[in-house]
VEXTIMI-760849 format. One record per atom (N, C-alpha, C): x, y, z; residue in three letters; atom name; residue number from 1. Coordinates in steps of 0.2 Angstrom, whole numbers, plus 2048, in hexadecimal, padded with zeros to 3 digits. Example, Ala and Ser with C-alpha at 12.3 -4.5 7.8 and 13.67 -1.06 7.14 Angstrom:
# VEXTIMI-760849
+------+-------+-----+-----+------+-----+
: east : north :  up : res : atom :   n :
+------+-------+-----+-----+------+-----+
:  842 :   7E4 : 827 : ALA :    N :   1 :
:  83E :   7EA : 827 : ALA :   CA :   1 :
:  842 :   7F0 : 827 : ALA :    C :   1 :
:  840 :   7F5 : 823 : SER :    N :   2 :
:  844 :   7FB : 824 : SER :   CA :   2 :
:  840 :   800 : 827 : SER :    C :   2 :
+------+-------+-----+-----+------+-----+
END
This chain:
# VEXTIMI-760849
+------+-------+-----+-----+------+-----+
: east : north :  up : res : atom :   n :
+------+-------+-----+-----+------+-----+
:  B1F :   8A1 : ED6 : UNK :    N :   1 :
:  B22 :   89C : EDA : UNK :   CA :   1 :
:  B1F :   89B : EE1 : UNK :    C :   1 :
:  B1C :   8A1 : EE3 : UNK :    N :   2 :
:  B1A :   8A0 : EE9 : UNK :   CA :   2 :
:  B13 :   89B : EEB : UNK :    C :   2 :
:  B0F :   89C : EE4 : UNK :    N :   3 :
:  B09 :   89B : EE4 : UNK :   CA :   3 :
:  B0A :   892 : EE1 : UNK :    C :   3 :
:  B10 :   890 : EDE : UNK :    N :   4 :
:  B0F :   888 : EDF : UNK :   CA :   4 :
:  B12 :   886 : EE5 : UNK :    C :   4 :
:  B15 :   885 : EE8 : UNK :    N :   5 :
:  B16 :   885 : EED : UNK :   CA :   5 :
:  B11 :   884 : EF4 : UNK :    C :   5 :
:  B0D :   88B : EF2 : UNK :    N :   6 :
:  B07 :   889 : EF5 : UNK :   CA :   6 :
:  B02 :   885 : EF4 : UNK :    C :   6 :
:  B03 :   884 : EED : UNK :    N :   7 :
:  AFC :   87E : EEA : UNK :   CA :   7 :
:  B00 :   876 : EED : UNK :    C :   7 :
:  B06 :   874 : EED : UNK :    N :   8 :
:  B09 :   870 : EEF : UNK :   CA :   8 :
:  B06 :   871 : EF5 : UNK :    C :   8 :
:  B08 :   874 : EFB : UNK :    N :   9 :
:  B06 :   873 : F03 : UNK :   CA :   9 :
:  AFE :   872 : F02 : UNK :    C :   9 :
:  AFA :   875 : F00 : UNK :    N :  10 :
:  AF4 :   873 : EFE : UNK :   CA :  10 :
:  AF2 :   86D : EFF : UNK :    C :  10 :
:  AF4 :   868 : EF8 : UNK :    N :  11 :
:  AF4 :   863 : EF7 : UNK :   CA :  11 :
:  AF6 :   85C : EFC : UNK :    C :  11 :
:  AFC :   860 : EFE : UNK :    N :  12 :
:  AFC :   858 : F02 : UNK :   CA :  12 :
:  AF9 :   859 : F09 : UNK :    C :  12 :
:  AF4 :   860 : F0D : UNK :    N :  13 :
:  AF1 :   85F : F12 : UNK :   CA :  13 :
:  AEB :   85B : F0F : UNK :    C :  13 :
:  AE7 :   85C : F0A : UNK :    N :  14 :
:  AE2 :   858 : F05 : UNK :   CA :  14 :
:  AE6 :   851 : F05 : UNK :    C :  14 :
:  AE7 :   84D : F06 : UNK :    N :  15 :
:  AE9 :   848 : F05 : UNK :   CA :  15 :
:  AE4 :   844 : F0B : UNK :    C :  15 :
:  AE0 :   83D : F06 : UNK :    N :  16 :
:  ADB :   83B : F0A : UNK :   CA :  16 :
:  AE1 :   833 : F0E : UNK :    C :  16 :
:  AE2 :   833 : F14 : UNK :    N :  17 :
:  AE5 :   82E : F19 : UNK :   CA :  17 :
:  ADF :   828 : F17 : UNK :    C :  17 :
:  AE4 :   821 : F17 : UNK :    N :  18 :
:  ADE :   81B : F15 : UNK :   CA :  18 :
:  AE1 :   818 : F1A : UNK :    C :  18 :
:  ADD :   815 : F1F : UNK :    N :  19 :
:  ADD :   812 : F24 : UNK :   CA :  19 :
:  ADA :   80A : F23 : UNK :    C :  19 :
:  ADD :   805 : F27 : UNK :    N :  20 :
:  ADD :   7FC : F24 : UNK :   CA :  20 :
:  AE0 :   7FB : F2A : UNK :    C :  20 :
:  ADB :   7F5 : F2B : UNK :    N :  21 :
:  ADB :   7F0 : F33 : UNK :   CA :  21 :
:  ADC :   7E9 : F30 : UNK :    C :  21 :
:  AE3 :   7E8 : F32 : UNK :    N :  22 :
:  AE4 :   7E1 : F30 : UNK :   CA :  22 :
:  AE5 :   7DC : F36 : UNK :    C :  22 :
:  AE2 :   7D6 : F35 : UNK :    N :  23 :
:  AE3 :   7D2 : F3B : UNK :   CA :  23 :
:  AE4 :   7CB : F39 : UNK :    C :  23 :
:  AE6 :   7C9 : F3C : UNK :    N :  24 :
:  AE6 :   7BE : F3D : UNK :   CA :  24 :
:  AEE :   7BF : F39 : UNK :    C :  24 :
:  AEF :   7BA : F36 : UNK :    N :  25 :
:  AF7 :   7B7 : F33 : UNK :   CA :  25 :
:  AFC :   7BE : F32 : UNK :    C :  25 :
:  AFE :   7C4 : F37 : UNK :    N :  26 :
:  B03 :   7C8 : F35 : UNK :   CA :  26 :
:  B05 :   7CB : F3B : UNK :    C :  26 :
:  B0B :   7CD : F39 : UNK :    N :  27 :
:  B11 :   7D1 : F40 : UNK :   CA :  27 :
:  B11 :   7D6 : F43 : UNK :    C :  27 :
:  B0D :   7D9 : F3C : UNK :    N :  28 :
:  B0F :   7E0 : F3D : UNK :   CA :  28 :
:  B06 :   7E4 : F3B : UNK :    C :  28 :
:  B01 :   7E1 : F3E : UNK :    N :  29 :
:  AFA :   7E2 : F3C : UNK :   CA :  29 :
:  AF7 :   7E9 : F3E : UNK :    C :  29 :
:  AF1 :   7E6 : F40 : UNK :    N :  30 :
:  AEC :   7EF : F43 : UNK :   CA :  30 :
:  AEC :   7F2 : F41 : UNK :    C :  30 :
:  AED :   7F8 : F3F : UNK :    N :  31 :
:  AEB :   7FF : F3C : UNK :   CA :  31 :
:  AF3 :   802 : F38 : UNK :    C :  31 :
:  AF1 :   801 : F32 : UNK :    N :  32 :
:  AF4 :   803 : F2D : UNK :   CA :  32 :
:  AF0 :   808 : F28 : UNK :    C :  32 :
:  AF6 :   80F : F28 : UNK :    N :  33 :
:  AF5 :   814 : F25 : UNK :   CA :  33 :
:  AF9 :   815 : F1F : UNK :    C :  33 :
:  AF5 :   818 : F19 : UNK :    N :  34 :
:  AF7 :   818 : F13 : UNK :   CA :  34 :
:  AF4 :   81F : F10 : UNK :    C :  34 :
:  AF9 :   822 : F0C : UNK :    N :  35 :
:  AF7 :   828 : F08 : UNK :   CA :  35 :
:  AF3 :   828 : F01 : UNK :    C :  35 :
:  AF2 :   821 : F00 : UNK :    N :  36 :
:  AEF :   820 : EFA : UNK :   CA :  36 :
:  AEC :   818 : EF9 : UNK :    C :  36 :
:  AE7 :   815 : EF6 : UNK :    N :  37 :
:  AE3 :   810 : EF7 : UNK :   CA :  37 :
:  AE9 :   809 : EF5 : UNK :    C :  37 :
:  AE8 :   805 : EFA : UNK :    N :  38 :
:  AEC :   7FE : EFB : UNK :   CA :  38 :
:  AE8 :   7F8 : EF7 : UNK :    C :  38 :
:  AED :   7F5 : EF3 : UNK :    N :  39 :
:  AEA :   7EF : EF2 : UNK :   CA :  39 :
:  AEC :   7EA : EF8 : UNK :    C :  39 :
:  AE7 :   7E2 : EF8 : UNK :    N :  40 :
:  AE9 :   7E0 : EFB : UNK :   CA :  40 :
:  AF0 :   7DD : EFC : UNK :    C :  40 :
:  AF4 :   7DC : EF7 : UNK :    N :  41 :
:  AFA :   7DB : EF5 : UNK :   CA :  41 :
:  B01 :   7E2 : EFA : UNK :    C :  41 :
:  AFE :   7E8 : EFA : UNK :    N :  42 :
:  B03 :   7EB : EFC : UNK :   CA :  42 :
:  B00 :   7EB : F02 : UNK :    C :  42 :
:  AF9 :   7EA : F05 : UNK :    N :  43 :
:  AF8 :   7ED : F0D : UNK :   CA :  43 :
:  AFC :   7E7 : F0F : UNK :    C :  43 :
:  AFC :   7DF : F0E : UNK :    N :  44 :
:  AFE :   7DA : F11 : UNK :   CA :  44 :
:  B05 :   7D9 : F11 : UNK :    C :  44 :
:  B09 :   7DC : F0C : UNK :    N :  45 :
:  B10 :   7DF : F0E : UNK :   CA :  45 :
:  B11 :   7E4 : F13 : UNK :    C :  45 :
:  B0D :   7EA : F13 : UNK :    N :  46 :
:  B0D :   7EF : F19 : UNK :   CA :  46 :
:  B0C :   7EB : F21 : UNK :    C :  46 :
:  B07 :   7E8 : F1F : UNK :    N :  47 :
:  B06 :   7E3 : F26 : UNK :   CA :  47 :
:  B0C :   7DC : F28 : UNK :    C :  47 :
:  B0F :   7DB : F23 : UNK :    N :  48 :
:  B15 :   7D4 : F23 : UNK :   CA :  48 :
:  B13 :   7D1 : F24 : UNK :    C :  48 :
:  B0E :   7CC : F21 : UNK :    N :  49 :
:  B0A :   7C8 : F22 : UNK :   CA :  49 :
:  B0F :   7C2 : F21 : UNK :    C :  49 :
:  B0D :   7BC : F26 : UNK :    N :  50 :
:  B13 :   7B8 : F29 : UNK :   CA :  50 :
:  B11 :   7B2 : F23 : UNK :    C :  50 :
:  B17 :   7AC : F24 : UNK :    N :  51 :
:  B18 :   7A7 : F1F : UNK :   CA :  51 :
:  B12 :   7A4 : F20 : UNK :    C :  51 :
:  B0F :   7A3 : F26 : UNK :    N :  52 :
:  B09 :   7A0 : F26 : UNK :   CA :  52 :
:  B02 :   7A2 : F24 : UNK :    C :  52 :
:  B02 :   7A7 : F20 : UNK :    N :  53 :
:  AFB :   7AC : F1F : UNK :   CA :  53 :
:  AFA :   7A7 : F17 : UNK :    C :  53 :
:  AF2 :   7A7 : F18 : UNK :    N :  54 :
:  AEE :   7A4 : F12 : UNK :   CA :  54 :
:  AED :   7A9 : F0D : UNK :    C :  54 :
:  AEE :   7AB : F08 : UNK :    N :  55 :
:  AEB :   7B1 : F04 : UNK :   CA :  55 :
:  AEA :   7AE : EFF : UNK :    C :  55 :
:  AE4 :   7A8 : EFF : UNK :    N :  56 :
:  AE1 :   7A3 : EF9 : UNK :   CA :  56 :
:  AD8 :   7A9 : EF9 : UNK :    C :  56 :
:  AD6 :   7AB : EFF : UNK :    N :  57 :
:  AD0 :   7AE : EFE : UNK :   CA :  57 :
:  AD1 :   7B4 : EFD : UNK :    C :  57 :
:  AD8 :   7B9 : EF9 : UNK :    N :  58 :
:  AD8 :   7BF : EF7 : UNK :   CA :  58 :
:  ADA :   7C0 : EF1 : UNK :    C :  58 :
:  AD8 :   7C3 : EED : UNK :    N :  59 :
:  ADB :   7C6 : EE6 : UNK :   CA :  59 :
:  ADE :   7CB : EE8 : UNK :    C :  59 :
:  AE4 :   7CA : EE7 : UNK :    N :  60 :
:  AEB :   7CF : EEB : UNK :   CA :  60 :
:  AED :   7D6 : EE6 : UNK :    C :  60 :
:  AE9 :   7D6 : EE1 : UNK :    N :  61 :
:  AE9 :   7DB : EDC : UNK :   CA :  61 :
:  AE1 :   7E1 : EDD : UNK :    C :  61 :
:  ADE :   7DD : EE1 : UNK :    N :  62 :
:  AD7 :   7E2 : EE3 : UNK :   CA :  62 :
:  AD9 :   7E7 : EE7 : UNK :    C :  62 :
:  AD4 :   7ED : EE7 : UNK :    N :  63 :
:  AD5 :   7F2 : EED : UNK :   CA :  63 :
:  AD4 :   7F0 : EF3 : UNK :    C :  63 :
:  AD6 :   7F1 : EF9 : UNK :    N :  64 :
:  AD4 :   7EE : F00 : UNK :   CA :  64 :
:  AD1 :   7F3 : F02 : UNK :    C :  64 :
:  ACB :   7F1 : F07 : UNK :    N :  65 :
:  AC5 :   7F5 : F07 : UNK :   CA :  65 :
:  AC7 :   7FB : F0E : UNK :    C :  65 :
:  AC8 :   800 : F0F : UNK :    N :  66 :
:  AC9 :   803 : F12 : UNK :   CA :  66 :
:  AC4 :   804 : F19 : UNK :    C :  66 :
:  AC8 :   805 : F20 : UNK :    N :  67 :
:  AC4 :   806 : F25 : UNK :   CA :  67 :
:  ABE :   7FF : F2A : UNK :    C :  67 :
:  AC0 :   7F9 : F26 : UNK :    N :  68 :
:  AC0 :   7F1 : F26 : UNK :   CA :  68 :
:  AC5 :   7EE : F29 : UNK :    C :  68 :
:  AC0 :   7EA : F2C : UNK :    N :  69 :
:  AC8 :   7E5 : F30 : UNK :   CA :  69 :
:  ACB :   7E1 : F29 : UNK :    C :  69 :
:  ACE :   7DF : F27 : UNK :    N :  70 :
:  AD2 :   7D8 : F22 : UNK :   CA :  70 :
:  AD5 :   7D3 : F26 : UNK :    C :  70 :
:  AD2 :   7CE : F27 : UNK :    N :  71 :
:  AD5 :   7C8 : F2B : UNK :   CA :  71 :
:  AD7 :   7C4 : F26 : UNK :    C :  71 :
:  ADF :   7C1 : F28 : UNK :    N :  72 :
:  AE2 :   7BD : F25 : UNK :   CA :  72 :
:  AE4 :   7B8 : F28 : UNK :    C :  72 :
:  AE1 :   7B1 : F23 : UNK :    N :  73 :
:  AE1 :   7AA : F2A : UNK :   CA :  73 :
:  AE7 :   7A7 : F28 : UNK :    C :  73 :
:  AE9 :   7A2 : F2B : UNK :    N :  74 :
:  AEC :   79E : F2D : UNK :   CA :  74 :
:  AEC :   799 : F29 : UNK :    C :  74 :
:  AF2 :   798 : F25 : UNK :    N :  75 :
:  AF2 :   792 : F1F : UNK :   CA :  75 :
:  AF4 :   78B : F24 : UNK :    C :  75 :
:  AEE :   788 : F22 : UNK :    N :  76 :
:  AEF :   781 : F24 : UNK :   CA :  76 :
:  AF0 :   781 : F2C : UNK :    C :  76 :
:  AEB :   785 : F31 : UNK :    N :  77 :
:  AE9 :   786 : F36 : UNK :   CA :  77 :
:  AE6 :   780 : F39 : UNK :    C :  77 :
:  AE9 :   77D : F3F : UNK :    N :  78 :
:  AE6 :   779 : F41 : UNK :   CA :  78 :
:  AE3 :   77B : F48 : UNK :    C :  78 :
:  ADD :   779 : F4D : UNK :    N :  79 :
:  ADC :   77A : F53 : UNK :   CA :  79 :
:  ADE :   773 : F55 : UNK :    C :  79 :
:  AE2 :   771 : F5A : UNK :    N :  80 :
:  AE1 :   76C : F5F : UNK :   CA :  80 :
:  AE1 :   76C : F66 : UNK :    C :  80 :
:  ADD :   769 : F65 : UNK :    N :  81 :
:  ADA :   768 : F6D : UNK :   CA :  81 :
:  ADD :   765 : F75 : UNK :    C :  81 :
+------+-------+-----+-----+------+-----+
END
């Protein structure tokens, strides 16, 4: 009994932390931490990505690349002048 217990404490000090910088169209961005690798789909939920965010240039089922900014633009972003 003792000895799983111990392989459990083990285990979750071994746990690699994933780390994602998200920025442009979201509420709740910068540095989002995860125990286990994030598609774009779940980090853009993590981040609350607002009604205006464009996700036409992501395959939301991919892995999102860890330790990288991920900018999310602005659907039908206009500048004026």
């Amino acid at each position: 009994m003792f000895n799983s217990d111990q392989s459990s404490l083990s285990k979750n000090f071994n746990d690699k932390v994933y780390f994602y910088n998200v920025t442009g169209a979201v509420r709740n961005g910068k540095n989002i931490k995860s125990l286990k690798p994030l598609t774009y789909r779940e980090l853009f939920f993590h981040a609350q990505a607002n009604s205006y965010a464009d996700f036409s240039s992501f395959n939301l089922d991919e892995i999102a690349p860890e330790k990288s900014e991920v900018y999310i633009p602005f659907k039908n972003y206009k500048l004026n002048w």
